[in-house]
Each structure stands twice: as C-alpha cells, then as structure tokens.
C-alpha positions in Angstrom: -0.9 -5.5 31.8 0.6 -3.7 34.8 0.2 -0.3 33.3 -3.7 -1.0 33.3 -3.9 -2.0 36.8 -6.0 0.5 39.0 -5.4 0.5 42.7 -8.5 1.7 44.7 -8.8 2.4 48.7 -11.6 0.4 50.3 -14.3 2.5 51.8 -13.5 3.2 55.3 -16.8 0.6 56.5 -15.1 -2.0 54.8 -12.2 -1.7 56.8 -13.4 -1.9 59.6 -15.7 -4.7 58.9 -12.9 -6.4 57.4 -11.0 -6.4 60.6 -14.3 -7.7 62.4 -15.0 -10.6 59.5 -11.7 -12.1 60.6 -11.4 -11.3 64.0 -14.6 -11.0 66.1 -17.8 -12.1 63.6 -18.4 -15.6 62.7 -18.5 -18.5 65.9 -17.2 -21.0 62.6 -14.8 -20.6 59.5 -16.7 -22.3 57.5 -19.1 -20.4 57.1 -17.1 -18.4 54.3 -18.3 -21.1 51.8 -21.6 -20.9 52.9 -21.6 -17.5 51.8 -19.7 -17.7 48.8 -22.1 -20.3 47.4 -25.1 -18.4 48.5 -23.8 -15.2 46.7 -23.0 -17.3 43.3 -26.4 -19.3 43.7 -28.0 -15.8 43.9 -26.3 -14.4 40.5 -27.5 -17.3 38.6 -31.2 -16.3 39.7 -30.7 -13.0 39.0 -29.5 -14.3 35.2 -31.8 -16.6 35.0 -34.7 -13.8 35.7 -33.1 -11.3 33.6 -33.6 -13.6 30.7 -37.0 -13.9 30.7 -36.9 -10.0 29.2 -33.9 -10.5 27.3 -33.3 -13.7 25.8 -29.0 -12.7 24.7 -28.7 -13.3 28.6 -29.6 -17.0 28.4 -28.2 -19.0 31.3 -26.3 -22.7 29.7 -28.3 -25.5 29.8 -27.0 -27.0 32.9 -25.9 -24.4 35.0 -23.7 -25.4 38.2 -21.6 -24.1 40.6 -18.2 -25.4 40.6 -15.6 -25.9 43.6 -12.2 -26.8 42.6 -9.7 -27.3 45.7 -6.1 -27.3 44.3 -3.7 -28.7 47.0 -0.6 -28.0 45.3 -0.7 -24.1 44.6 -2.9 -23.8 47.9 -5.9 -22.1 46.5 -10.3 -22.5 46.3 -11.7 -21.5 43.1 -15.5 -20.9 43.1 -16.8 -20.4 39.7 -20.8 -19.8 38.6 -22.6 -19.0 35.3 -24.5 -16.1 37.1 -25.6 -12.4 35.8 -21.7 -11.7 36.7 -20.4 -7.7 37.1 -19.1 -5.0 35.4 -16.0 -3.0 36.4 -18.6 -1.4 38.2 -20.3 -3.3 40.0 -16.8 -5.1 41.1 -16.4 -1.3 43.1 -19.9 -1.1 44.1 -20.6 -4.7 45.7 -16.6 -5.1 47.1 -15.1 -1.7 47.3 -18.0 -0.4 49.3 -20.7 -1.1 51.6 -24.3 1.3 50.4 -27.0 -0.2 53.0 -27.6 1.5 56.3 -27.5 -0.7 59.6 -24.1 -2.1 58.6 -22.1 -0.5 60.9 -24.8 -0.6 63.7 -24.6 -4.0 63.2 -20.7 -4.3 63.1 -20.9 -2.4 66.2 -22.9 -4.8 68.1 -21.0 -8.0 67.3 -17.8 -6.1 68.3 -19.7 -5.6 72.1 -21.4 -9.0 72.0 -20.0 -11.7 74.3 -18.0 -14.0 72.8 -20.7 -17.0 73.1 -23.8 -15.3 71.0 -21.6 -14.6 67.8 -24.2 -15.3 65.6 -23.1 -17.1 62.6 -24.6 -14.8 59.6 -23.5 -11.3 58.4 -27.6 -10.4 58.1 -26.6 -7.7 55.1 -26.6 -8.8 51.5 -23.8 -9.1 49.6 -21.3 -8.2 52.8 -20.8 -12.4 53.3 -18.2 -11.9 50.5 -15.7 -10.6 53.0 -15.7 -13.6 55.3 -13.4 -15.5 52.6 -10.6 -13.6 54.1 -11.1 -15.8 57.2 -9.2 -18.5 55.4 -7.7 -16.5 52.5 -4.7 -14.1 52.4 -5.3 -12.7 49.1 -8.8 -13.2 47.3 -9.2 -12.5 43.6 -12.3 -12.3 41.4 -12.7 -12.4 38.1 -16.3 -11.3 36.3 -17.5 -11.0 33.1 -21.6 -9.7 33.1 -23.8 -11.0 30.8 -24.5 -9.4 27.9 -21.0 -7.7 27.6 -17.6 -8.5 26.1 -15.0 -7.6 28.9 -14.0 -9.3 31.9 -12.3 -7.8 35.0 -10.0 -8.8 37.5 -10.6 -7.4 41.4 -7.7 -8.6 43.7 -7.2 -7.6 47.2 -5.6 -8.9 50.9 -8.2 -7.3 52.3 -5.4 -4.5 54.0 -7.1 -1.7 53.0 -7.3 -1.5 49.2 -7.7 -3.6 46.1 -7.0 -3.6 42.5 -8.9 -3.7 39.1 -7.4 -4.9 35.9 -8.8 -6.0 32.8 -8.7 -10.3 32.9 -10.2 -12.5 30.0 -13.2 -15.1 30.5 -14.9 -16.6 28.1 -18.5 -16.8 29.3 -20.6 -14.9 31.4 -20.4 -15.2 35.1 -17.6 -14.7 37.9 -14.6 -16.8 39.4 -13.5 -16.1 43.2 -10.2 -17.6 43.6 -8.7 -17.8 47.6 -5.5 -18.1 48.5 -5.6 -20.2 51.5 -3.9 -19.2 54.7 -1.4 -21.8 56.1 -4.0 -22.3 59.1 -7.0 -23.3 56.5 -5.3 -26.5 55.1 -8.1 -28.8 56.2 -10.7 -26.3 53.3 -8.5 -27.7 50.8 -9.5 -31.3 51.4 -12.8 -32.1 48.8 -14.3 -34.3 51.6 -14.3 -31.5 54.1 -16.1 -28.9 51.1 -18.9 -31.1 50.3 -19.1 -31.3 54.2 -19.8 -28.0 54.4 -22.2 -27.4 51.6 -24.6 -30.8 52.5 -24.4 -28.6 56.3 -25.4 -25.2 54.9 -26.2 -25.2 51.3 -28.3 -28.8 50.5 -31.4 -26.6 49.9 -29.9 -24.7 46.8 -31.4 -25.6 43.9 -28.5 -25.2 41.5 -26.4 -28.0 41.2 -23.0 -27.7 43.5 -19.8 -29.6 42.3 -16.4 -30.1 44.3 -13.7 -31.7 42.1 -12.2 -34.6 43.5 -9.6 -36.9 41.9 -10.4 -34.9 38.8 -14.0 -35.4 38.7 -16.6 -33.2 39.6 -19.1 -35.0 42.4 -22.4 -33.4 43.3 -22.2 -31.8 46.5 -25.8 -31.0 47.4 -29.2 -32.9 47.3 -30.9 -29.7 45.8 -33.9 -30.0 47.8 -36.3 -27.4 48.3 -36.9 -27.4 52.1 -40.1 -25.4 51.7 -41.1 -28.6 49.7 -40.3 -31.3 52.5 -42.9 -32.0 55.1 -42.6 -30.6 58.5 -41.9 -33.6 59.6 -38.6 -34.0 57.6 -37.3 -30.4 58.9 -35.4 -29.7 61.8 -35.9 -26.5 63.7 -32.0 -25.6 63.2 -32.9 -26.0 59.2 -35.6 -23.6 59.4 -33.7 -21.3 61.6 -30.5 -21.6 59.1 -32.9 -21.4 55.9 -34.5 -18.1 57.7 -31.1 -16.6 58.0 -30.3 -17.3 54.4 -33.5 -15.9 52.8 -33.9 -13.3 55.5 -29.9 -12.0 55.5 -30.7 -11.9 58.7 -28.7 -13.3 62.3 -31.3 -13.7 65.0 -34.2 -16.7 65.4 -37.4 -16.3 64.1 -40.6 -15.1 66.4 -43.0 -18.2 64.2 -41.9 -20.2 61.4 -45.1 -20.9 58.8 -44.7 -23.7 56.7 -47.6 -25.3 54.5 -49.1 -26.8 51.3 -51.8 -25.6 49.9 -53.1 -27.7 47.2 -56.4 -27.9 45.1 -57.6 -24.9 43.3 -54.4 -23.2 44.3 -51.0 -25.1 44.0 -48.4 -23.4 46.4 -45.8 -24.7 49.3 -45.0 -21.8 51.8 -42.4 -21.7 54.4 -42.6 -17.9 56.1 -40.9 -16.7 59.0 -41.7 -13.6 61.2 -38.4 -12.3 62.7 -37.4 -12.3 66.4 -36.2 -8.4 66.5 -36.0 -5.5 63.7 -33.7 -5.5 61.6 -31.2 -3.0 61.3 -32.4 -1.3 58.1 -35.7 -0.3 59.2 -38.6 -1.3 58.1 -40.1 2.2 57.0 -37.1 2.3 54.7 -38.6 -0.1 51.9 -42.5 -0.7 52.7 -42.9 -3.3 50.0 -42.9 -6.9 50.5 -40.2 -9.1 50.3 -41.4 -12.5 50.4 -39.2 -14.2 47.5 -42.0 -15.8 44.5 -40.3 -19.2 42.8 -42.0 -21.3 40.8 -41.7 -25.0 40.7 -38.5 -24.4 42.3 -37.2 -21.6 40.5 -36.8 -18.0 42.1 -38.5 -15.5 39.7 -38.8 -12.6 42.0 -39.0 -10.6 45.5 -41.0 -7.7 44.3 -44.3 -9.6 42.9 -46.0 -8.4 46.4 -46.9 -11.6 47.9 -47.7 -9.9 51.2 -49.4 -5.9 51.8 -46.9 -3.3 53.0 -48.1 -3.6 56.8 -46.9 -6.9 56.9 -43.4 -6.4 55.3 -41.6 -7.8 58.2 -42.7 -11.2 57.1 -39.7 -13.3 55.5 -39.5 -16.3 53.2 -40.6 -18.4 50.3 -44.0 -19.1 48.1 -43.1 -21.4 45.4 -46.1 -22.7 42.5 -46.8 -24.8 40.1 -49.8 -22.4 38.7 -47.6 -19.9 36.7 -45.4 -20.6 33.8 -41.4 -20.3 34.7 -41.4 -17.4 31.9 -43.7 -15.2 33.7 -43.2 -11.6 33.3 -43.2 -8.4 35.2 -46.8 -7.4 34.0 -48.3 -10.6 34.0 -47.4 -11.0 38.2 -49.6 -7.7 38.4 -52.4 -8.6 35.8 -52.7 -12.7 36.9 -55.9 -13.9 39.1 -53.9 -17.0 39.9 -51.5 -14.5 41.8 -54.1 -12.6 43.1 -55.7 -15.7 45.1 -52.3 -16.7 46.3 -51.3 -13.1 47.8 -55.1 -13.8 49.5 -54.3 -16.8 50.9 -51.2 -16.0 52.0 -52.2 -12.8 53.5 -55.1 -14.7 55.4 -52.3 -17.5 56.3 -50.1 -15.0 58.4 -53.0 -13.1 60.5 -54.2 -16.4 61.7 -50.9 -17.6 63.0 -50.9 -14.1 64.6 -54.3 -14.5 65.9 -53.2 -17.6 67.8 -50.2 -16.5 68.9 -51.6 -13.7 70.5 -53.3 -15.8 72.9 -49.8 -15.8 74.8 -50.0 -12.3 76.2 -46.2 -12.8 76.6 -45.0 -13.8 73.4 -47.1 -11.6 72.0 -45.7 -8.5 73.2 -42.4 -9.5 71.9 -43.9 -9.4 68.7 -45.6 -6.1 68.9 -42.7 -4.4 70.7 -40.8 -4.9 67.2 -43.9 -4.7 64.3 -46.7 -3.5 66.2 -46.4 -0.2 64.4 -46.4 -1.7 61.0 -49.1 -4.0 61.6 -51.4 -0.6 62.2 -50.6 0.5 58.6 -53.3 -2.4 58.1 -56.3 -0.1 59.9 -55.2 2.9 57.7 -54.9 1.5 54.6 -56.5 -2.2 53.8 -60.7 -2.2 54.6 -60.7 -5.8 53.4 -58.6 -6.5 56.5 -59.3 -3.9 58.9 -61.6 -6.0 61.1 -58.6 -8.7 61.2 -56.3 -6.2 62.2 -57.7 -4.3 64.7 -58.3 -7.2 66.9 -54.3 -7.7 67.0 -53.5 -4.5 68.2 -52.4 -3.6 71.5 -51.9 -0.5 73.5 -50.4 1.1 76.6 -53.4 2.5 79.0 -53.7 4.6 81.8 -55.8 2.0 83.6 -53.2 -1.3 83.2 -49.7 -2.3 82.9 -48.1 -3.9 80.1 -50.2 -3.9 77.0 -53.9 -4.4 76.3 -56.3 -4.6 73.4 -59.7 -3.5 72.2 -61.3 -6.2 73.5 -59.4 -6.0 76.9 -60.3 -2.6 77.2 -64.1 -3.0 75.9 -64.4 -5.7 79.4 -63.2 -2.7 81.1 -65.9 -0.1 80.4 -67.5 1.8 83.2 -71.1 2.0 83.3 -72.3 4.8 81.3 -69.4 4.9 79.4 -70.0 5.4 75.6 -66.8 5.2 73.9 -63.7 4.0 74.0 -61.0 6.5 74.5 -57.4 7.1 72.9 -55.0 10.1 73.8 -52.1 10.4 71.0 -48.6 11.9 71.6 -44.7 11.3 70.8 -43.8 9.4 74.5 -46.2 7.0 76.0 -44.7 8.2 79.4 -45.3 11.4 78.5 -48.7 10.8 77.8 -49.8 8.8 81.0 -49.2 11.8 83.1 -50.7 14.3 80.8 -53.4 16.9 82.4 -55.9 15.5 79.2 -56.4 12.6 81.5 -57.4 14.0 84.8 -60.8 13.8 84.8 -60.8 11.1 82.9 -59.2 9.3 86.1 -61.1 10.9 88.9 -64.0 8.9 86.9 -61.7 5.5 86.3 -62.4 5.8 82.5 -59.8 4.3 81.2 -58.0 6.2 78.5 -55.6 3.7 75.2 -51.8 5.5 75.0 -51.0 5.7 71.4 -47.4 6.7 71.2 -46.6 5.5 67.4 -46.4 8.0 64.7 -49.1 6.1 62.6 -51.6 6.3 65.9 -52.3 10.3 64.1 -53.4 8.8 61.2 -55.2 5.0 61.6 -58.2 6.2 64.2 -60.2 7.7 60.8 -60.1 4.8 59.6 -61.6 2.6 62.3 -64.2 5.5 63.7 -65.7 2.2 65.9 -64.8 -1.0 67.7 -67.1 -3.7 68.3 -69.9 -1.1 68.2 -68.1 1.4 70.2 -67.1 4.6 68.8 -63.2 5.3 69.8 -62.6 9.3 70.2 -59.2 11.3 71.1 -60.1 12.6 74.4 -58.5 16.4 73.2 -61.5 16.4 70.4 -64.5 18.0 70.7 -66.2 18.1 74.5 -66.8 15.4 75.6 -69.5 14.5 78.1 -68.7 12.1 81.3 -71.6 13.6 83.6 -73.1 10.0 82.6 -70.2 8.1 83.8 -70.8 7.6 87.9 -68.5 8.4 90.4 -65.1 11.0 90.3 -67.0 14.2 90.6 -65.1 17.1 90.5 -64.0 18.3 94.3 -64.5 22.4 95.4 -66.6 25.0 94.3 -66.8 26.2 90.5 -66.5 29.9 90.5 -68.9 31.7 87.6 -66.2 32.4 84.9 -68.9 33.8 82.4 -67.2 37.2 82.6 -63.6 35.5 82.0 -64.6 33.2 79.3 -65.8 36.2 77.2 -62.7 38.7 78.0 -59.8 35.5 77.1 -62.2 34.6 74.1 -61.6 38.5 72.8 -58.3 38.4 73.8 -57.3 35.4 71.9 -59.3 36.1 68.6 -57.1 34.3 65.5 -55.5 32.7 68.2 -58.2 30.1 70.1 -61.4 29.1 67.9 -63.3 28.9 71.2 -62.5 29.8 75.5 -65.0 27.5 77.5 -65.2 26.1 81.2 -64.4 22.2 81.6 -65.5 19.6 84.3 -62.2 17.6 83.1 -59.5 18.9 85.0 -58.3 18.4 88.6 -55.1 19.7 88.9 -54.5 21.6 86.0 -55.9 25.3 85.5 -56.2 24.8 81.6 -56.2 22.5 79.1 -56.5 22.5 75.0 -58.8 20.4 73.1 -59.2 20.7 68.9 -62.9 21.1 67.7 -64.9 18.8 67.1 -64.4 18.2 63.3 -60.8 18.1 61.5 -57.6 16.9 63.2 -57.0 16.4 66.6 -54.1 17.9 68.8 -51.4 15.4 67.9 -52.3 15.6 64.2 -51.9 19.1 63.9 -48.7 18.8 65.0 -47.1 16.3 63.1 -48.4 18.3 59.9 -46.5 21.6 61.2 -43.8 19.7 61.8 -43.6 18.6 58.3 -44.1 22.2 57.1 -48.1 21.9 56.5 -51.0 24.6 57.0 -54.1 22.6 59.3 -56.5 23.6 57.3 -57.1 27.3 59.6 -57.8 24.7 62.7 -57.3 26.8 66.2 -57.2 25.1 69.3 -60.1 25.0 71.9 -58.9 26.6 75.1 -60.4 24.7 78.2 -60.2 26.2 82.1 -60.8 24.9 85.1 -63.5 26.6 87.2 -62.2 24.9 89.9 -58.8 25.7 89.9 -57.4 28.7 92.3 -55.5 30.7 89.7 -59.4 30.7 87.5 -60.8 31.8 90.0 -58.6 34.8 90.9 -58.7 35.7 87.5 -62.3 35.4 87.3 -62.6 38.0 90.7 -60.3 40.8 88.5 -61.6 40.0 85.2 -62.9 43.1 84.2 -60.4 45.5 86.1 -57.4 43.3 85.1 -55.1 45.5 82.3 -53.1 42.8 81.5 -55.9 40.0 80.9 -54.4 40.1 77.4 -50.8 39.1 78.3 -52.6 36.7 80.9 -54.6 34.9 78.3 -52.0 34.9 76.3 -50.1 32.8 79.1 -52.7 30.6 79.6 -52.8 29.3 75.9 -48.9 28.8 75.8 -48.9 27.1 79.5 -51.6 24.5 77.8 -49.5 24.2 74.9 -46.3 23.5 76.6 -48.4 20.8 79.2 -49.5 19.3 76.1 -46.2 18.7 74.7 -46.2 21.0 72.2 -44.1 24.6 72.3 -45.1 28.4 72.8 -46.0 29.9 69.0 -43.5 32.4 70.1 -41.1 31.1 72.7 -39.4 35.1 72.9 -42.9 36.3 74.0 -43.7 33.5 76.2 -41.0 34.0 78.1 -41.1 37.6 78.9 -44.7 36.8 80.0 -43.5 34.4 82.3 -40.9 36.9 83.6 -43.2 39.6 84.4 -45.7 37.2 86.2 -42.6 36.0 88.3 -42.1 40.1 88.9 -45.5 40.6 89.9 -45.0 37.9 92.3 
C-alpha cells in the first residue's frame, strides 16, 4: 500500500488558515464538532437530492450520523451516509480553498481583538479545518456515491497531506481525529451529545454518540423554523443564521412566520448585519435554501428576485412532493405563489424598519445598491422599491428618500433632480450643481454603479418626473430666488465660432444661466444617455450611439467674456475651444479625449500668460 500513497502540498491559503484555525479563530473548541456535523448533515442532503434524478444513489433507509468516541486508542470517528468524494474532490474541498473573501476574512480575525472572535468560519466547507483544534493528525476516508473506490486523505495539518486508496463498503465518508493530549474531555460521550444538543439540535438527520456500546440519539431533530417564536431564543436564531448563512456576524432582522391556508409554508429569513466577503455581485441568484416537510431539496429554486439576494435562510412546505424535480420548481404555480409571498414578506419588514432612520442606513450602507436592481428590472415591484431607497443630496446630511426630498420642493420646482457620478463627494462639489444651489433646488447624489442604469426605469416619482440635471436644458427661471449675479456679456458671436470649431466634437455650444463659478459646463442632449452613462459604456469598450456632449458657458463668467470681446480676431479660438471642452470634461470627472493635446494647450495658455 505504501507505494500507492501520494503526498500533496497544501495550497498556500490553507496554511495559513490552518495556523489561524488553531491559534487565533474560534473563542470555543468545540466548535470543531459543530462543524463537522454540519458538513456530514450537508452531504447527506446533497445525496439525498441527487437521488431524486438518479435513483443508483439512493440514501439507506435510516440514514444517521454516527459519533464514536474511543477512549483507549484516543480517537473521534465521525461517519455519514452522504453523497461522499472522489479522489478529487478529497484535493478540491481539503487540499485547497477556491472561494474569494477567504483570506480577507483570515486577515480580519488575525487583527480582531481577542474578545469579538466570532465563533463561525462564515466560508463553506473551510469548518473542516477546525478539527485540528483538538486533533494532531485527522484522516478521512470517502467513498462517492455511485462509484466503487474509496480513498484515504490523511494529514497533521503541517503543510501537506496524503492520498491512498482505503476500502469502504458503502457510500459516504469517515473523519477519524486523533485527539491531542489537551482534548481528553471530547472523548467523554456525555460531553459530545453536549455539544451537538448546543449547536446541532435543529439538524434533521438523526445524530448518534456511542456510549457503553450503544448508540444514543444526540439531537431532538427539530426544525427551528417550525417552532413558534415564542419557543426560540434570539442566540438560536443568531446560531441557526450563522449555520445557513456560513456567515459570522448578527443578523440586521430576523423573519420568522407561518403561512397557512391556501399556501402551506414556515419561513425563518434573516437579512445580514454587513456584506459578506464574497460579494454579492459575484452570484446574483437567490440563495434562500427550499425544504419540504423538513427536507432540504434545494438553494437554487429562486425563492427570492436577484435584488434581494442578500436575504438568508429557510422556506420549508408541505405543498410540493419530496420528489420534486428541477423542472417542476420552474413550471409549479404552487411555487410561484410562495416566491410571491415571500417576496412581499421581506419588503414589508423593510418598509417598517425603515421608519428608524438609523437602523435603516445600516442597512442600506451594506444592500442599498442591490435593492435598486429592483427599479431596473422587476415593474411588478418597482412602486415598492422605490419608496425604500435613499440617497445622499446636496441639500441634507445623512441620507434621504423620495419622499423626503418631494417635502422639500421649492415652489415652482417641477422635477425632482439626480446628478450621477463614481464618488458622492465628488459629486456634491461638482460645477453641475451651482445654479442649482444659488436657487436651493435640491439636487439626489447617486454614486452607485447601477444609479446609470435604474432612472429609465422609474421616469417619475409620486407624479414627479426625476431628470439628471447634465440632460437636456433645463429651465429654473420658474424657480424663485438665486438669480444669477453680474452682467451677461452677448456671446452670440462666440457661441457660433466654438460651435465651428468643435464640429464632430460638441453636438451643440450654447449660453447657460446655471453656472456661478464655473466658465463651462457639459450637459448630454436631451434624448439618449446622460453624462455618466456614456461613460461607463466607454469604459467597458462601447460606441454611445454617436452621442456628443452639449458644451454649456457661462455668460457671466470673466474668461467668456474676454473671449467673447476677441472672438472674431482671436487665431487660436480653435485651440481655445478646444480647452474649453477638455476643462469641462476634466471638472466633470471625466478625462481629456487626448490627454497629449490637452496638455500642450494648457502649456501654451500658461506661456501666453
């Protein structure tokens, strides 16, 4: 057999998560078997789902997962009936670690104070590694189901581990730990079904620990989405959140309710208290796991839209058969009204909660960007969602809403106004804004990468029509107050000559009452994508549909009217137009077409004094 052995180097995350595992991560040890049990409970779902397609992969008739503390040769053997792995899936799950945020996430615990360890990994599948807490050597043998061989994975989780062929004679995996002489008191049966009543009593597969040769149940196997409120602590929904989650952190709200009548259903779903590491962009669908009467069938069957992805947890029924398939979760009406009802369920906890301006915000600071994927792409919802959102402004602190901002309206205001960019900061010193302030019109910040896209969709608020303030011209002569200070200069002459001068480069040169401070300004026309927009599509390498920008001066400003005086003697009115459209540019955020040219320009206006 030793010929056969191979002898692999862990990945070089491991390592260092190893050394964190048993050093710096978890506040309690005991929290391996938590894990352990959690990862074996999970493989018999994942058999017990796979079967429904392929009946070879059958799971026994009484499936359970089996402890079995041996004092005398100092081990823990853990032992399921689950899906089980192949020779590669032993290097793929333990030899390496594929999801992103891992090491963000080992980074953070190794800088966290020693007090606010949190207690869960929060990746899948990397809990395995906290059974060298207790163990000096850890070995696992699998067999998957469906297939004939077995393998042996055995490491002391020092760098590298090795894989042999083993024997098994069903499906399914054994983990066996060797204990550490520090972890006597895990090899006591009392102290095991301790531990899993503490952090595992809501798994529905039956746990064992043998004790005095006999195998005695270690959990109650009760569904805690299936208990009344009343009979669940909030440390059992936090603990159950950071099991279905794989998450560390409290959640923001905790749903949990019965539906019962012409749908069956118990829910228990949690909205996280901060992003998780792996983004949320990464995977927009829905993760909300579907069991029936108990039973996990699946996390893909979509119980929630995309833009509310963030939202964790369970929906369990008694309205679909336990042998439901792939395509009947997409073609089923009973689904259909729970994915309905659910959906409804989650706005209006959202909708109260956002009563407490507060608690709110800590909300929105983490999934206010997803939540706006609601405007863009679900009509059915849109109303719902637009009264949730919330915006920086260049009126108020903090954040506001629609509503907020519709109590706000000046007299003779007729829309309500958004200005879109890449830094909110950015934006609330922006020259777009100036005359927008000597009138106190108040102007909505949108900063998020979906703010370039959603305002299509939702062309009006409450009866209001909301416009970018660089679209089209737009009229505030009806707005009182803020009038422009100085003279204008006539800059008929000018407007024509930079109009000329600029031809493929401006669609249109015209005089604004918008500015203050600023000699120009760009605006897009009125019809196609605004400024922002246009951006983000070069950016990605796309045309904009042959869109130019609208160059706006300021007959107000000095430097307008100067040019205005020389327009028609002035040789280099080209080069100075020219100027002008990169200086509004650059003001804008944006950058010259051709940074080499705008330079030089630059350069010679400096000579020229």
């Amino acid at each position: 057999m030793s010929e056969t052995v191979e002898r692999h180097e862990f990945g070089a995350e491991v390592g260092r998560l190893l050394d964190l595992v048993v050093h710096a991560l978890y506040s309690e040890r005991e929290i391996f078997l938590r894990e352990l049990v959690a990862n074996a409970a999970d493989a018999v779902d994942r058999r017990r789902f796979e079967a429904l397609t392929n009946p070879a992969l059958a799971l026994p008739e009484a499936p359970t997962l089996r402890i079995l503390p041996d004092k005398a040769a100092r081990t823990i053997t853990i032992s399921d009936a689950g899906i089980g792995m192949a020779k590669a899936d032993l290097v793929e799950h333990l030899g390496t670690i594929a999801r992103s945020g891992t090491l963000a996430f080992a980074k953070s615990l190794a800088e966290a104070p020693a007090g606010d360890k949190p207690s869960l990994i929060g990746q899948f599948g990397v809990g395995f590694y906290s059974a060298f807490m207790v163990a000096d050597r850890v070995e696992v043998t699998s067999r998957r189901a469906g297939t004939e061989e077995a393998w042996l994975w055995a490491s002391e989780g020092k760098g590298d581990y090795t894989l042999a062929p083993a024997a098994r004679e069903e499906a399914g995996t054994d983990i066996v730990l060797h204990m550490k002489p520090d972890a006597d008191e895990f090899l006591e049966p009392f102290r095991l079904q301790t531990i899993i009543r503490k952090w595992a009593d809501h798994i529905a597969i039956p746990i064992t620990v043998a004790r005095d040769g006999k195998d005695e149940p270690a959990n109650e196997g009760t569904a805690l989405w299936r208990k009344s409120k009343s009979e669940v602590t909030e440390e059992q929904y936090a603990e159950f959140y950071r099991h279905v989650a794989h998450a560390f952190d409290t959640p923001w709200a905790t749903l949990h309710w019965r539906a019962e009548g012409m749908l069956d259903f118990a829910a228990l779903l949690f909205i996280p208290g901060m992003k998780p590491f792996q983004a949320v962009e990464g995977d927009r669908e829905s993760r909300v796991r579907l069991h029936v009467r108990r039973m996990f069938i699946t996390e893909e069957a979509a119980l929630l839209p995309p833009w509310l992805r963030f939202v964790q947890g369970v929906v369990d029924t008694e309205d679909l058969p336990l042998n439901v398939s792939r395509e009947m979760l997409q073609a089923t009406p009973v689904l259909a009204r729970i994915r309905k009802a659910v959906t409804a369920r989650v706005l209006s906890e959202l909708k109260a909660r956002a009563k407490d301006t507060e608690e709110y915000a800590r909300f929105w600071e983490n999934f206010g960007p997803v939540l706006k994927e609601g405007i863009f792409e679900d009509a059915e919802h849109r109303k719902d969602v637009a009264a949730l959102l919330r915006f920086r402004s260049s009126a108020v602190e903090g954040w506001t809403s629609l509503a907020d901002y519709l109590s706000r309206m000046k007299e003779g205001q007729e829309a309500i106004y958004v200005l879109s960019g890449d830094d909110a900061a950015a934006l609330a010193s922006s020259p777009q804004l100036e005359g927008f302030r000597a009138k106190g019109v108040e102007v909505l910040l949108l900063s998020d990468h979906i703010d370039a896209f959603w305002p299509d969709r939702l062309p009006d608020y409450e009866g209001k029509p909301i416009r970018s303030v660089t679209q089209g011209s737009i009229d505030l002569s009806k707005v009182e107050g803020g009038a422009p200070a100085g003279e204008a200069t006539d800059v008929t002459a000018l407007l024509a000559l930079l109009q000329e001068a600029l031809k493929g480069q401006a669609s249109e040169v015209r005089a604004t009452d918008r500015l203050v401070d600023s000699a120009v300004v760009l605006a897009a026309p009125q019809y196609g994508p605004d400024l922002q927009m246009q951006r983000l599509l070069r950016r990605a390498g796309r045309e904009t549909g042959g869109a130019l920008p609208v160059l706006e001066v300021n007959p107000r400003h000095p430097l307008i009217a100067k040019l205005a005086a020389n327009a028609v003697n002035d040789p280099l009115l080209a080069e100075t137009a020219g100027l002008l459209l990169d200086l509004a540019r650059v003001q804008d955020g944006d950058v010259p077409r051709d940074p080499a040219a705008f330079a030089k320009r630059v350069a010679a206006a400096l000579a020229l004094g």
